[in-house]
C-alpha positions in Angstrom: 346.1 161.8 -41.7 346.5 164.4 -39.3 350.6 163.9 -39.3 350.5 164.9 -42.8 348.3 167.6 -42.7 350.8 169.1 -39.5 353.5 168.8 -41.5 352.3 171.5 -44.0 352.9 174.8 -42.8 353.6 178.3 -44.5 356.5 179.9 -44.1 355.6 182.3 -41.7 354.7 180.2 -39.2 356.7 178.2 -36.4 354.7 175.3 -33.9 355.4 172.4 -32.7 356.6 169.5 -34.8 356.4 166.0 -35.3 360.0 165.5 -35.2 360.0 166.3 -31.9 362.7 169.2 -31.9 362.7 172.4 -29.4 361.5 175.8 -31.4 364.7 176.7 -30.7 366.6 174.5 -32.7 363.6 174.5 -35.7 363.2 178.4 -35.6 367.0 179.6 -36.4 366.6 176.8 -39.6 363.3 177.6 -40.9 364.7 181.5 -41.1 367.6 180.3 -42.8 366.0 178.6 -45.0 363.7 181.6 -46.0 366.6 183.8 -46.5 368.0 181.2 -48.9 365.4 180.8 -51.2 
């Protein structure tokens, strides 16, 4: 259960993933997508 509990995050925060992608590609999207909404 812990790879679903990692996957929850709030929107402030940026760590590393499960996915496997560099903060630097998941950091410019995750900002993007809080301007968005």
């Amino acid at each position: 259960m812990t790879t679903a509990q990692s996957l929850m995050r709030g929107f402030g925060e940026v760590g590393a993933n499960v996915v496997g992608l560099d903060l630097t590609v998941t950091e410019p999207v995750c900002e993007g997508l809080n301007i968005a909404l």
